[in-house]
N, C-alpha and C positions, 0 to 999 in steps of 0.2 A: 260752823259760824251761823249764827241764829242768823234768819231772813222778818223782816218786817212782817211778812204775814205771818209767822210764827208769834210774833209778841203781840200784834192784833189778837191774835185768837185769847192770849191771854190777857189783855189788857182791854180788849172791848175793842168795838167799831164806834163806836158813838162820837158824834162830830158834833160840837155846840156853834150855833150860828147865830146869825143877825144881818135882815135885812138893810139894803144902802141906804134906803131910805130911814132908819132909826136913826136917831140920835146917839152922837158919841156917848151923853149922858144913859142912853136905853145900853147901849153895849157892854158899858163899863156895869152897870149893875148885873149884866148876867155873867160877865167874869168873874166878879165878886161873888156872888151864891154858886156859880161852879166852882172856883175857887183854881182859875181858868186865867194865863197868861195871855191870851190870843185867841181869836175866834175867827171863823171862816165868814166870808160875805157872799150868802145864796138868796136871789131872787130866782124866785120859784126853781125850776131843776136846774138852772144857769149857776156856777161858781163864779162868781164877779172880783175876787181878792180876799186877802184877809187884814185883819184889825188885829193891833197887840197894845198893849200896854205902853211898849217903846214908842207907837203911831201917837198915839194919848201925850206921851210928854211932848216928845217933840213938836209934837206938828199942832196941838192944842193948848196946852201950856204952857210953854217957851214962846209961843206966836199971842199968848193974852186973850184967845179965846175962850168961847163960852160951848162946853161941853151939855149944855141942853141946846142952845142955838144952831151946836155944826151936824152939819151930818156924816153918816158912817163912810159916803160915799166920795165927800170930802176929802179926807186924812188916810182910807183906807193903801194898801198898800196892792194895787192892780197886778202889777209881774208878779204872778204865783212860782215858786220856785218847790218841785213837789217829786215826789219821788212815785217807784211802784212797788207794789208787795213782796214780788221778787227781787227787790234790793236786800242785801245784808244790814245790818246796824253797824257796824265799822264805816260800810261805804256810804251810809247815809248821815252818820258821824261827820266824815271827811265830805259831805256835800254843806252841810252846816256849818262847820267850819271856816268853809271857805268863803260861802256867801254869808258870812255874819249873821246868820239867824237860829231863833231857836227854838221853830215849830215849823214842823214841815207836813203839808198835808200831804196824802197817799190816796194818788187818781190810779184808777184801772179802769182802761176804753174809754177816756175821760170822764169820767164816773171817779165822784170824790167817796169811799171807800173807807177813811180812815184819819185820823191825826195823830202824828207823835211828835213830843217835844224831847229837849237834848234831856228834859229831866229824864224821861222814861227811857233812851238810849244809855244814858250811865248805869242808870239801874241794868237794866240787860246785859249793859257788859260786864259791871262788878258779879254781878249772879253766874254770867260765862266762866269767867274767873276766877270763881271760887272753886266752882264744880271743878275745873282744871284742877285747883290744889287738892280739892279730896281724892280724884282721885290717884294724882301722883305722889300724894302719900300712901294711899293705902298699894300701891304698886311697892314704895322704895320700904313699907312697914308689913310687904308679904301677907 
């Protein structure tokens, strides 16, 4: 069973951020050029929450606000719900799952380390999955 720092290694460490203080407007443009569902909220080495897209509709667009006027720290989403590198991807699957979300950042010694969304979790597991079928085929085809 793949462990999150296994698919870190292969998917990158890279964590895209944005200060509390930007603009929902400043946010939402660097999801856009990452092409990025949710981004983390770090002022200087402190992780303060994270911002997604779902924070954007709801809490800015359904409420008739103005996304250059609010700020990140506004909408942002404070209870970080985060896993660690020695988690599997099933069990952080089932930790997503459960709390409706679908980017979980990866703290070690509280130290943000990492981000994976449930995109990158399916991927992991369909790729688990296949390897399984190769190779109990080539077992059941000798």
């Amino acid at each position: 069973m793949k462990t999150i720092k296994e698919l870190l290694g292969n998917k990158g460490h890279e964590v895209w951020s944005v200060r509390s203080d930007a603009t929902v407007y400043e946010s939402i443009e660097i999801m856009a050029s990452k092409s990025a569902g949710a981004l983390m909220v770090v002022d200087g080495d402190k992780t303060m929450g994270i911002i997604s897209e779902r924070d954007y509709a709801r809490k800015v667009i359904l409420e008739g606000l103005s996304s250059k006027d609010t700020l990140v720290s506004e909408i942002m989403t404070s209870r970080i719900i985060h896993t660690s590198p020695d988690r599997s991807v099933d069990e952080c699957m089932s930790l997503m799952t459960t709390n409706r979300i679908r980017h979980l950042p990866v703290m070690e010694d509280e130290k943000l380390v990492g981000f994976v969304s449930i995109g990158d979790l399916v991927k992991a597991t369909i790729s688990e999955q296949q390897s399984t079928i190769e190779q109990l085929e080539r077992y059941i085809n000798g």
